[in-house]
MDAnalysis code that builds the backbone (N, CA, C; Angstrom):
import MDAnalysis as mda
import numpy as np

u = mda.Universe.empty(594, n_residues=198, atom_resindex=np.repeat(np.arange(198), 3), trajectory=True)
u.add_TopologyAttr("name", ["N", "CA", "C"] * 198)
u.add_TopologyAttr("resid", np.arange(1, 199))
u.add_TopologyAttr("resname", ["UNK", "UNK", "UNK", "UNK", "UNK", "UNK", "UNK", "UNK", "UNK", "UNK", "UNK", "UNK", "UNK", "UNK", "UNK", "UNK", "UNK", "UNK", "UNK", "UNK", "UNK", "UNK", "UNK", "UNK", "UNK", "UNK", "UNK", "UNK", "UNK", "UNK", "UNK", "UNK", "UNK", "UNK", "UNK", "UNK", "UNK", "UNK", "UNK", "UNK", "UNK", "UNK", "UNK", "UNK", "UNK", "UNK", "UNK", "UNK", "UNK", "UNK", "UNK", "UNK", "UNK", "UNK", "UNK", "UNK", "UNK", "UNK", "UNK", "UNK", "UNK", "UNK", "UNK", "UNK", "UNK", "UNK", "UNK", "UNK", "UNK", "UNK", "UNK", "UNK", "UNK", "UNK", "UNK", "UNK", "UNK", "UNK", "UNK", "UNK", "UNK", "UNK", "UNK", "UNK", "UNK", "UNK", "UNK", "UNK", "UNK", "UNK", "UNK", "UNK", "UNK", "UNK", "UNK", "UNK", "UNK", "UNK", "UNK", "UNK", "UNK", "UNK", "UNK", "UNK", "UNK", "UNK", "UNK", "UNK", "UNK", "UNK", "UNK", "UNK", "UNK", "UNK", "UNK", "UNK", "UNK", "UNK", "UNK", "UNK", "UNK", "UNK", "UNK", "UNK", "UNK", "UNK", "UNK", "UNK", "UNK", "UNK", "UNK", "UNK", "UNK", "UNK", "UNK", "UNK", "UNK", "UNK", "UNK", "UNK", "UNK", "UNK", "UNK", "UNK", "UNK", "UNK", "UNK", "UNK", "UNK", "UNK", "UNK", "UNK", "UNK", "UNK", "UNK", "UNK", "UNK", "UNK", "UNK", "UNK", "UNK", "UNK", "UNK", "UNK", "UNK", "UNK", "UNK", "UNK", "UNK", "UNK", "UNK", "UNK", "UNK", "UNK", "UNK", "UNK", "UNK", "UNK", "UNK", "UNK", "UNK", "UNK", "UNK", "UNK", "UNK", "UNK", "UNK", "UNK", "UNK", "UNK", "UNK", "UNK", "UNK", "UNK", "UNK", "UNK", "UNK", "UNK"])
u.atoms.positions = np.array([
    [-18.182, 57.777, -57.254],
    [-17.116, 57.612, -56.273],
    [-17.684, 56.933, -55.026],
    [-16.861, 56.328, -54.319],
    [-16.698, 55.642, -53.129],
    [-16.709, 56.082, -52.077],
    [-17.407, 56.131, -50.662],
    [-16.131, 56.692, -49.326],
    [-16.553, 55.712, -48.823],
    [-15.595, 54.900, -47.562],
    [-16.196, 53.834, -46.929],
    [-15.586, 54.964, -45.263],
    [-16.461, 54.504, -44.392],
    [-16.126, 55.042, -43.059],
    [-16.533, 54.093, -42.302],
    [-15.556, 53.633, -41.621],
    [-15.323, 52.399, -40.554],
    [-14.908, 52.683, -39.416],
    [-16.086, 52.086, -38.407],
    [-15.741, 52.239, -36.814],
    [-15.657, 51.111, -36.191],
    [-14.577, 51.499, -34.867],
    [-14.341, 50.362, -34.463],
    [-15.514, 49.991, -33.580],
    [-15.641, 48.581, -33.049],
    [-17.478, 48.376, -32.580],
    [-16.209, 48.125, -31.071],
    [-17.150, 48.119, -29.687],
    [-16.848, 48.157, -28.613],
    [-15.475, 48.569, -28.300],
    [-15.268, 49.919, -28.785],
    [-14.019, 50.405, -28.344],
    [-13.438, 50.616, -26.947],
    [-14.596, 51.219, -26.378],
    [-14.366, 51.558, -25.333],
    [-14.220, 50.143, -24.416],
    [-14.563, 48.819, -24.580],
    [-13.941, 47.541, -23.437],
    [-12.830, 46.922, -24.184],
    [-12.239, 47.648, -25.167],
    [-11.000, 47.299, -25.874],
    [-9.610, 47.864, -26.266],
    [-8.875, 47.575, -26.789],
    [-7.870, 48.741, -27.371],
    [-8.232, 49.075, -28.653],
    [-6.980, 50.209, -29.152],
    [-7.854, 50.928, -30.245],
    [-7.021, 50.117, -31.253],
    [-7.594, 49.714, -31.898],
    [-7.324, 48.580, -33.104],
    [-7.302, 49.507, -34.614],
    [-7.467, 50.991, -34.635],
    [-7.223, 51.875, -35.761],
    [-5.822, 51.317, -36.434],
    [-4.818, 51.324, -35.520],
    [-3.210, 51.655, -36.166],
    [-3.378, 49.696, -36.876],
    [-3.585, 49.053, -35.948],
    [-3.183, 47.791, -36.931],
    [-4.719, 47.785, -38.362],
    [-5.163, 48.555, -37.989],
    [-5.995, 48.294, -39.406],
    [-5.287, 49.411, -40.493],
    [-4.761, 50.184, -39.837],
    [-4.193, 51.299, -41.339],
    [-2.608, 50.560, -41.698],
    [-2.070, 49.391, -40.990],
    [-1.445, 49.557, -41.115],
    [-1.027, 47.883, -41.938],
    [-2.304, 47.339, -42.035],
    [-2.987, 46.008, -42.280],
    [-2.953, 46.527, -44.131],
    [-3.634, 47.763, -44.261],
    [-4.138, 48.132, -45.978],
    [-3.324, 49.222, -45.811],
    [-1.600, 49.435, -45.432],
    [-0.882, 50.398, -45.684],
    [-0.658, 50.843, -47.585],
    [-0.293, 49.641, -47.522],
    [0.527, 49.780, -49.282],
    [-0.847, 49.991, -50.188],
    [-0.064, 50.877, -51.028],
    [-1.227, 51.445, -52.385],
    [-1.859, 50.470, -52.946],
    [-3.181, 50.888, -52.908],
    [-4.084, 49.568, -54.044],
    [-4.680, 50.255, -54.797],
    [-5.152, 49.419, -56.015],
    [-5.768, 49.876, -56.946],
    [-7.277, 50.199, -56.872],
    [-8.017, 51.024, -57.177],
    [-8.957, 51.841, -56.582],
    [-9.123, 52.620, -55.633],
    [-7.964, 52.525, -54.946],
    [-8.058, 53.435, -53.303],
    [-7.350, 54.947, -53.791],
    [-8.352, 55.923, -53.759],
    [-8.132, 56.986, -54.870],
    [-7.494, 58.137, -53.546],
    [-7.954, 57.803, -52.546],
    [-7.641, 58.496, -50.968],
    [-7.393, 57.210, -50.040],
    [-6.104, 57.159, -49.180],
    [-5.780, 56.180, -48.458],
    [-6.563, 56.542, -47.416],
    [-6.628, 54.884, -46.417],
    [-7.259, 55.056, -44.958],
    [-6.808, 56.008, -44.155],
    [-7.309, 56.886, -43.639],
    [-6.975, 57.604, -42.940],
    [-7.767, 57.844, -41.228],
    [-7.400, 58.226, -40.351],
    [-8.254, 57.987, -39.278],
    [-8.888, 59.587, -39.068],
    [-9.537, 59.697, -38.764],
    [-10.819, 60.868, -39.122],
    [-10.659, 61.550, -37.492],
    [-11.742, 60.688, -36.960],
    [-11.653, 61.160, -35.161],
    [-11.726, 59.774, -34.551],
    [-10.913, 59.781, -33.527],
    [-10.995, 58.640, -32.820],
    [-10.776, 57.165, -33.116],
    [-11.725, 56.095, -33.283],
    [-11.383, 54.979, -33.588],
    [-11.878, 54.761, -34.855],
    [-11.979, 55.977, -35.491],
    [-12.671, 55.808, -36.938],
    [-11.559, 56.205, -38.239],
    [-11.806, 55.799, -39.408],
    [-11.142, 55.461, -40.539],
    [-11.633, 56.033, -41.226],
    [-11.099, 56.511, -42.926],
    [-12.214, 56.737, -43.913],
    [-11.020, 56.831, -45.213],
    [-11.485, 56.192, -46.271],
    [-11.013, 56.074, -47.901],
    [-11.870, 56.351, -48.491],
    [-11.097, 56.553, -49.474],
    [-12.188, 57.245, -51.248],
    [-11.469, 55.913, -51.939],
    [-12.693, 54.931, -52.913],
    [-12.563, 54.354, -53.547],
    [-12.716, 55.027, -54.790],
    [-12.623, 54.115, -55.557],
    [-13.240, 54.227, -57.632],
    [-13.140, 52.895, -58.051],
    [-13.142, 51.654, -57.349],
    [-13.868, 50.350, -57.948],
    [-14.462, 50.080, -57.019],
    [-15.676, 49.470, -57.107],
    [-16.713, 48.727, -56.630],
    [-16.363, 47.098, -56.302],
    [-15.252, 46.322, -57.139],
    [-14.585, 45.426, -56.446],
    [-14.285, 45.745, -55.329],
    [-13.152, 46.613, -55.055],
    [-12.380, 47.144, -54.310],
    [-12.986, 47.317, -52.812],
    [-14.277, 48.287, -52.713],
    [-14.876, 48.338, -52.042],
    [-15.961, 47.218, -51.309],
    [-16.165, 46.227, -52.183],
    [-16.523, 44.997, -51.524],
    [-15.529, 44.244, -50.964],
    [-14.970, 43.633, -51.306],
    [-13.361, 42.883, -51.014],
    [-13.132, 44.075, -49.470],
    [-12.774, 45.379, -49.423],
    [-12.548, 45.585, -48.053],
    [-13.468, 45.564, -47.251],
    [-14.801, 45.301, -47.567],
    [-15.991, 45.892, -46.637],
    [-16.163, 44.318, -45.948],
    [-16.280, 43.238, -46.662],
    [-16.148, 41.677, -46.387],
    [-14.717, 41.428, -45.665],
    [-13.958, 42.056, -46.058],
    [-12.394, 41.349, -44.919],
    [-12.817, 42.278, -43.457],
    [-12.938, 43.525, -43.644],
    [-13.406, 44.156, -42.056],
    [-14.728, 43.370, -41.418],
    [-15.520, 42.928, -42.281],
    [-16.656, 42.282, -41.155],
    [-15.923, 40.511, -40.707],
    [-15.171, 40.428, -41.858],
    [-14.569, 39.066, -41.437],
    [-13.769, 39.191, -39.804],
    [-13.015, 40.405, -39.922],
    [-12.222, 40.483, -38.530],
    [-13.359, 40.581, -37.608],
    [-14.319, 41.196, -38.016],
    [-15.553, 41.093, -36.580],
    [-15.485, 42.392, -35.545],
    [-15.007, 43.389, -35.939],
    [-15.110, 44.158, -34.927],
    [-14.925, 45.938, -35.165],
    [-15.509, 45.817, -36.599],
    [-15.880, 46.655, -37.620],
    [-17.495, 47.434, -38.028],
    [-17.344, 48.713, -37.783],
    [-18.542, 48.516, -38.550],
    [-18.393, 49.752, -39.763],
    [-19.039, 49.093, -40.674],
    [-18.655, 49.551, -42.081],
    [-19.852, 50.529, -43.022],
    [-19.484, 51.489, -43.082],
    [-20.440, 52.376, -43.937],
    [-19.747, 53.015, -45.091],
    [-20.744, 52.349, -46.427],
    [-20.248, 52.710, -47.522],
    [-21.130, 53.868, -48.306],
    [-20.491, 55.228, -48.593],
    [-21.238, 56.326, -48.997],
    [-20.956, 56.060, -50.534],
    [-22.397, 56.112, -51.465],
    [-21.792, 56.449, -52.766],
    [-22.575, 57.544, -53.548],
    [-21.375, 58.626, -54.060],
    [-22.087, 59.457, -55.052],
    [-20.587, 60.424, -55.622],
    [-21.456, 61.657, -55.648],
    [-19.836, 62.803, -56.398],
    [-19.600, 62.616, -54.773],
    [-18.284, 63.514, -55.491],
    [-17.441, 63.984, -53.954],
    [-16.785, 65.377, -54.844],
    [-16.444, 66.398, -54.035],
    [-16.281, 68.120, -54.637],
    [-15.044, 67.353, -55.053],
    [-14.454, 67.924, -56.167],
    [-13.502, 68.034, -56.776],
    [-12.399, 69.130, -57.117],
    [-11.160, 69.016, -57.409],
    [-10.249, 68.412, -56.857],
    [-10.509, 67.563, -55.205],
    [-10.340, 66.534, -55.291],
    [-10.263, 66.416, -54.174],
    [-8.789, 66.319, -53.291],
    [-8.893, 67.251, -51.959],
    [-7.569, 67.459, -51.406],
    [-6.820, 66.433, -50.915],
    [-5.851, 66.191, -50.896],
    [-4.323, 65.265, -50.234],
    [-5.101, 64.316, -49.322],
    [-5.481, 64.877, -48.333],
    [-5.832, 64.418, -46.711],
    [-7.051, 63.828, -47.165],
    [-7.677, 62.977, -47.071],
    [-9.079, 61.826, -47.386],
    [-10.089, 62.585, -45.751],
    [-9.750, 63.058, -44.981],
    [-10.690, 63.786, -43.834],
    [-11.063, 64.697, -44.429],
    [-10.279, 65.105, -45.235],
    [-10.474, 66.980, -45.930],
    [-11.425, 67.049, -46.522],
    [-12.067, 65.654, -47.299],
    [-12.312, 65.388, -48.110],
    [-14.003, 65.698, -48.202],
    [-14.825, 65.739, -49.139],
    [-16.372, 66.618, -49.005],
    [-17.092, 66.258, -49.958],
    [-18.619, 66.380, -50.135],
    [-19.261, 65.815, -51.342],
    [-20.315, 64.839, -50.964],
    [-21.334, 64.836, -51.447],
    [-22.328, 63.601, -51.138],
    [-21.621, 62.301, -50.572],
    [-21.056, 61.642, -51.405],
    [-20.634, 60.702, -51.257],
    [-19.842, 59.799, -49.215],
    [-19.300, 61.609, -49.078],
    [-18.877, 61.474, -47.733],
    [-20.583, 61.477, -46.597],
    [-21.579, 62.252, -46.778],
    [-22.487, 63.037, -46.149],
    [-23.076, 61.344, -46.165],
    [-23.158, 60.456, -47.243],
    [-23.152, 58.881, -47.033],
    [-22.727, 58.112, -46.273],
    [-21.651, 58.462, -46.412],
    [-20.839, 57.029, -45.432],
    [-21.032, 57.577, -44.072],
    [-21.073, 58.589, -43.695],
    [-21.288, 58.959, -42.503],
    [-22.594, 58.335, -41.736],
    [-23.515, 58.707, -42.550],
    [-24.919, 57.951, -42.317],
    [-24.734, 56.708, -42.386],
    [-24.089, 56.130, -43.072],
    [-24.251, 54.671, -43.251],
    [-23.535, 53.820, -42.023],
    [-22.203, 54.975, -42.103],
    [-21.761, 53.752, -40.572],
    [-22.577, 53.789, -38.813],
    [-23.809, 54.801, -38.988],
    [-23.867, 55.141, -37.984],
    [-25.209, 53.877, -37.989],
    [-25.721, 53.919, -39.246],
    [-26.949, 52.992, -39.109],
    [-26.026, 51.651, -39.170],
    [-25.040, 51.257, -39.626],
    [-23.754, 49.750, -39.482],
    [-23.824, 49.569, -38.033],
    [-23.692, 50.479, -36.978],
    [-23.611, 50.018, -35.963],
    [-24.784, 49.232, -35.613],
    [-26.065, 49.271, -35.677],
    [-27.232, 48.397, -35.285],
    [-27.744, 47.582, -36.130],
    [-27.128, 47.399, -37.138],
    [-27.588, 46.417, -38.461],
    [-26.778, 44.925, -38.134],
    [-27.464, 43.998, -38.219],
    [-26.898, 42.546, -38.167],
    [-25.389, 42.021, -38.897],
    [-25.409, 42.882, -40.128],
    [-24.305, 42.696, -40.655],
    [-22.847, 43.715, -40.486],
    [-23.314, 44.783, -39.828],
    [-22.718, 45.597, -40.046],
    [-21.787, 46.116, -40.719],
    [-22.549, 46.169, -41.922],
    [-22.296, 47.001, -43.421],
    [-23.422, 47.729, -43.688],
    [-23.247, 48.776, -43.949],
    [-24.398, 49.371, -44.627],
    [-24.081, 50.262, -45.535],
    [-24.894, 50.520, -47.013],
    [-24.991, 51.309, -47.897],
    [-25.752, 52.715, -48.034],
    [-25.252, 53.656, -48.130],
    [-26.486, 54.322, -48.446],
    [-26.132, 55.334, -50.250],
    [-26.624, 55.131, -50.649],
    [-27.157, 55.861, -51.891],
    [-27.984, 57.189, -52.223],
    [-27.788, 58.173, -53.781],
    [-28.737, 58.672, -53.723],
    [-30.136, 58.425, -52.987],
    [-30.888, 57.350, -53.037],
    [-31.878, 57.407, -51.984],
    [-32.041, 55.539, -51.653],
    [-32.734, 55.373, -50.953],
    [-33.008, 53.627, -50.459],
    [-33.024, 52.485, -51.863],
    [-33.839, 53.439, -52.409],
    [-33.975, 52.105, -53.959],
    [-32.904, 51.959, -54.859],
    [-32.214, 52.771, -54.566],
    [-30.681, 52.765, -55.033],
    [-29.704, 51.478, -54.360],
    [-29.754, 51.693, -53.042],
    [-28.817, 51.060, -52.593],
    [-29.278, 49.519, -52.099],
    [-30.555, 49.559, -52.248],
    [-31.351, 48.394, -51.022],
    [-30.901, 47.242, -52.564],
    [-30.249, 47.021, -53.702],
    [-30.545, 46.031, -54.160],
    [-28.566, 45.062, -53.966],
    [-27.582, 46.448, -53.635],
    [-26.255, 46.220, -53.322],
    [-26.607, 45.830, -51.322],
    [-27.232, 46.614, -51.049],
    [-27.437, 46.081, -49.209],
    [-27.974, 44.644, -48.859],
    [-28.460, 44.458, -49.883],
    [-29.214, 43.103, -49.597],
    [-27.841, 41.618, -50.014],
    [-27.389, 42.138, -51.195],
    [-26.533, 41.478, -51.448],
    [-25.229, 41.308, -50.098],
    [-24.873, 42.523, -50.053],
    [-23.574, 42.292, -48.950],
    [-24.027, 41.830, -47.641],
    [-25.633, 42.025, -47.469],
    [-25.918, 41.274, -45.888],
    [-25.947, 39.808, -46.058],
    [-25.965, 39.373, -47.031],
    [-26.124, 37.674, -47.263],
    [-25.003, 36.929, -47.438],
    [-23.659, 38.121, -48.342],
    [-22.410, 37.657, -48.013],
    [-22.002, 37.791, -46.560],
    [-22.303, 38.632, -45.978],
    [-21.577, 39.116, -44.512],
    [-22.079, 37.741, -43.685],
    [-23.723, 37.276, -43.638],
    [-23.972, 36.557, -42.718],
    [-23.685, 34.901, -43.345],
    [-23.109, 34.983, -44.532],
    [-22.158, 33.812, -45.242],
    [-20.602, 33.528, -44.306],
    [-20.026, 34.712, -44.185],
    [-18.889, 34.945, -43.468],
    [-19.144, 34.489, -42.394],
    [-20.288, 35.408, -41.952],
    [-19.704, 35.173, -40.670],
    [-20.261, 33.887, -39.457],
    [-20.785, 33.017, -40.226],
    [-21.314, 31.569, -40.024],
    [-19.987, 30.675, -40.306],
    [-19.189, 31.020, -41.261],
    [-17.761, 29.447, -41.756],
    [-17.211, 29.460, -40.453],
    [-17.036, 27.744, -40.521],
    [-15.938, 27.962, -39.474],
    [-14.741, 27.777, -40.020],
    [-13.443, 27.380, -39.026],
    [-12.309, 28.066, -39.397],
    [-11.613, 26.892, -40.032],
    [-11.910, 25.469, -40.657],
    [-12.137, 24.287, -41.492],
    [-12.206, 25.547, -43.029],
    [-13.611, 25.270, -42.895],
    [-13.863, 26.217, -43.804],
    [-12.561, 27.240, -44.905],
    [-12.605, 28.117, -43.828],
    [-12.176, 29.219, -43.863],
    [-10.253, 28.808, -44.523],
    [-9.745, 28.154, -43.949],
    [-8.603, 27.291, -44.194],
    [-8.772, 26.692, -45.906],
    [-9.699, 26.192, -46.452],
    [-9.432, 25.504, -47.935],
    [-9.937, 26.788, -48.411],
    [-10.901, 27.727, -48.169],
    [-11.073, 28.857, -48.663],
    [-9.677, 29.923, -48.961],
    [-8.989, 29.950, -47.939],
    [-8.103, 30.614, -48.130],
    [-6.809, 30.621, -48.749],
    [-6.729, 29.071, -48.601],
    [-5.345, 28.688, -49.621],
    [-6.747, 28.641, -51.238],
    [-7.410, 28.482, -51.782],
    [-7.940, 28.402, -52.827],
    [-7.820, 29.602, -53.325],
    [-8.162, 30.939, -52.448],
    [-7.556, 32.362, -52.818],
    [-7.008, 32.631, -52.807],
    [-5.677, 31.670, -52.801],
    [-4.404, 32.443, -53.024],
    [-3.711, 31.843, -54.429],
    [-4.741, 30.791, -55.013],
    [-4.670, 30.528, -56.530],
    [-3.928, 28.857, -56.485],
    [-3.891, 28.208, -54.965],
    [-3.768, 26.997, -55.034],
    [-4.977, 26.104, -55.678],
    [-4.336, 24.945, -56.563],
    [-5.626, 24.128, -56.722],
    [-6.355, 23.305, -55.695],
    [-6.895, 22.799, -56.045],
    [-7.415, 22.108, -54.657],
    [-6.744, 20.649, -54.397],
    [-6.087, 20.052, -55.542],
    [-5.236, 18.791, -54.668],
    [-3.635, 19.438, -54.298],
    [-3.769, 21.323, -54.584],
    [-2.337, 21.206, -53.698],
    [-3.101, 22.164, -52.536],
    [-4.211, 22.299, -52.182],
    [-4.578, 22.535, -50.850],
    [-4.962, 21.352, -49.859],
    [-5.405, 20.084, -50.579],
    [-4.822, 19.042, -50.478],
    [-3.627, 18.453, -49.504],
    [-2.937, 18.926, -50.182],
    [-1.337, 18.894, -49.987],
    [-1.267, 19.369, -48.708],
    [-1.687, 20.659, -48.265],
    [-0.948, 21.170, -47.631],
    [-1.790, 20.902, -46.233],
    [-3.007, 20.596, -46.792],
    [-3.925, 20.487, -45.587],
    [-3.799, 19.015, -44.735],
    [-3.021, 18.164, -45.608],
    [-2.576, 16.729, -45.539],
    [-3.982, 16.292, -45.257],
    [-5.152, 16.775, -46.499],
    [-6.463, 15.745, -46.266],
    [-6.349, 15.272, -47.706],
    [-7.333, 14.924, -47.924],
    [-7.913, 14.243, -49.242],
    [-8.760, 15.222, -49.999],
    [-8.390, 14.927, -51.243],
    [-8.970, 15.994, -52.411],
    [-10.254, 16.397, -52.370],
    [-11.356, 14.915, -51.767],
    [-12.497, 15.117, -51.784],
    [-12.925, 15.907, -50.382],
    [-12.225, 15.685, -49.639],
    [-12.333, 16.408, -48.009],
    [-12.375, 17.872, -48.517],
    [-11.444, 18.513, -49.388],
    [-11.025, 19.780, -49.873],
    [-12.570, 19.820, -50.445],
    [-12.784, 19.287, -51.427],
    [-14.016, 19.746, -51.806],
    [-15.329, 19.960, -50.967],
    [-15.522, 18.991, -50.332],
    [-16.325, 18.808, -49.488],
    [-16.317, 20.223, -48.597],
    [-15.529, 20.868, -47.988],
    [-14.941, 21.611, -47.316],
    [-15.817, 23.189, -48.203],
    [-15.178, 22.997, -49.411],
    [-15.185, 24.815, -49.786],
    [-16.957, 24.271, -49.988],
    [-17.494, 23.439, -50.567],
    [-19.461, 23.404, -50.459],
    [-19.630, 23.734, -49.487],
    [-19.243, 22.974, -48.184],
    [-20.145, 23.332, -47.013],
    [-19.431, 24.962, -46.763],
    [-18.452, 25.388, -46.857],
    [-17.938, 27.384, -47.132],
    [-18.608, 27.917, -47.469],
    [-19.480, 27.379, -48.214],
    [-20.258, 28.118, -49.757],
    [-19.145, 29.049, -50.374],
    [-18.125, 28.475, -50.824],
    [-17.234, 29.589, -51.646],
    [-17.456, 29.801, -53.126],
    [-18.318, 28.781, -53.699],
    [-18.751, 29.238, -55.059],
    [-19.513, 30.330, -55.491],
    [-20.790, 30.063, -54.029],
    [-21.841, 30.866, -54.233],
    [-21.429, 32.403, -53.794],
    [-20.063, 32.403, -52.882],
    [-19.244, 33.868, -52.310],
    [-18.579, 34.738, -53.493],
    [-18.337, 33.886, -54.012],
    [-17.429, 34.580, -55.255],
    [-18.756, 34.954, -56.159],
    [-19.645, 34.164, -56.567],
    [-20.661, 34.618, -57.381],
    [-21.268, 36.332, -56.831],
    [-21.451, 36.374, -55.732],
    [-21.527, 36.927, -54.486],
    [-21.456, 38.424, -54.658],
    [-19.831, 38.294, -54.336],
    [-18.864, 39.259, -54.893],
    [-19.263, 40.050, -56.149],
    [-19.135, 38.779, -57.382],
    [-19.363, 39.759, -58.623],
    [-20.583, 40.707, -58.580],
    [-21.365, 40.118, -57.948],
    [-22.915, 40.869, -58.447],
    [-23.152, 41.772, -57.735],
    [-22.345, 42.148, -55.794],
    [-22.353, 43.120, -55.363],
    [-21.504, 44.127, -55.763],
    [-20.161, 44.096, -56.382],
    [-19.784, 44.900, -56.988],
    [-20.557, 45.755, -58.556],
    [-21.143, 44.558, -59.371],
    [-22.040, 45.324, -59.860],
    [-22.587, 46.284, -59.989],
    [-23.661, 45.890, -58.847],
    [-24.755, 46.710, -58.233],
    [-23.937, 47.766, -57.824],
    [-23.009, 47.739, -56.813],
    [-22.761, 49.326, -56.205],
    [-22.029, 49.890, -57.632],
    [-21.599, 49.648, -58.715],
    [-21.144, 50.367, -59.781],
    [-22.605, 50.775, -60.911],
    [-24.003, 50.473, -60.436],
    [-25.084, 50.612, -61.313],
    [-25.568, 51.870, -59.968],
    [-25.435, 51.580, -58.683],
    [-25.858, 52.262, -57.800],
    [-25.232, 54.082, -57.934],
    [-24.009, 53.987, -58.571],
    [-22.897, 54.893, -58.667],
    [-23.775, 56.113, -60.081],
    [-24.143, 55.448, -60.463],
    [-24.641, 56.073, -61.611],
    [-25.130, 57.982, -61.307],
    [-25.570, 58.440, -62.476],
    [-25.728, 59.833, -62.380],
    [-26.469, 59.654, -61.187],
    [-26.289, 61.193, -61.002],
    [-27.525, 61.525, -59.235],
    [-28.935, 62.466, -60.617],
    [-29.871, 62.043, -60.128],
    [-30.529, 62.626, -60.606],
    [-31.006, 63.665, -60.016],
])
């Protein structure tokens, strides 16, 4: 199992940006086994069960920039209750640790696992996507985003009113091939990371 626990970074010279993020990943998704819920203060916390799932949100919160993201993985006590705060088990005693070390980490994501050699081969991965992110500019980010939404690229093309090869040109310098490759292999890992606790 999953918990991710997310804080907001410079709260205090800002407003509290909790409600538009719960309210950003309101509707049910698949793997989110406990919805976002806000814990104390400007902080959040879900129970996953895919390792997609949990990458895909941990990469859109560092994309907004003002996140910091700690992903706990192991059991969690079972039944687990209604309320995702209620909620108990290694897995939480993780994310807790993890978002606290997210706050001083470059990427701010962090994993923690049964122990370091567990997680350091999924941490390494998501710090290289994160500092992928968070280098595109917003060119970039534009053919990237109509391409994820399952446009081809001469109708992003289209819409971008450039040229096909501009489009291409565009998602290389994104690195969106090597992001998606990215993706698969950090989800992977945190589903090899998930494995029995010994």
């Amino acid at each position: 199992m999953f918990v991710m626990t997310v804080d907001q970074r410079h709260s205090r010279r800002g407003r509290d940006q909790v409600e538009d993020l719960l309210a950003r990943w309101a509707s049910p998704a698949q793997g989110l086994v406990r919805p976002w819920e806000r814990t104390a203060g400007d902080e959040v916390q879900a129970v996953l069960d895919r390792p997609q799932v949990v990458v895909d949100l941990s990469l859109a919160l560092v994309r907004l920039g003002n996140w910091s993201v700690g992903i706990g993985i192991g059991p969690v006590h079972e039944p687990l209750p209604a309320s995702t705060r209620a909620g108990s088990g290694a897995a939480f005693e993780r994310a807790r640790r993890a978002v606290e070390r997210a706050k001083s980490a470059p990427s701010h994501v962090t994993v923690a696992a049964r122990d370091e050699a567990a997680g350091r081969p999924t941490q390494t991965v998501l710090d290289l996507l994160a500092a992928l992110l968070q280098r595109r500019s917003e060119a970039g980010w534009e053919a990237v985003d109509l391409r994820a939404q399952g446009l081809s690229q001469s109708e992003v093309a289209l819409r971008l009113g450039i040229s096909k090869q501009a489009v291409s040109q565009r998602l290389i310098t994104a690195t969106w091939a090597p992001e998606l490759a990215g993706r698969q292999l950090a989800a992977q890992l945190l589903a090899e990371a998930e494995g029995p606790e010994r």
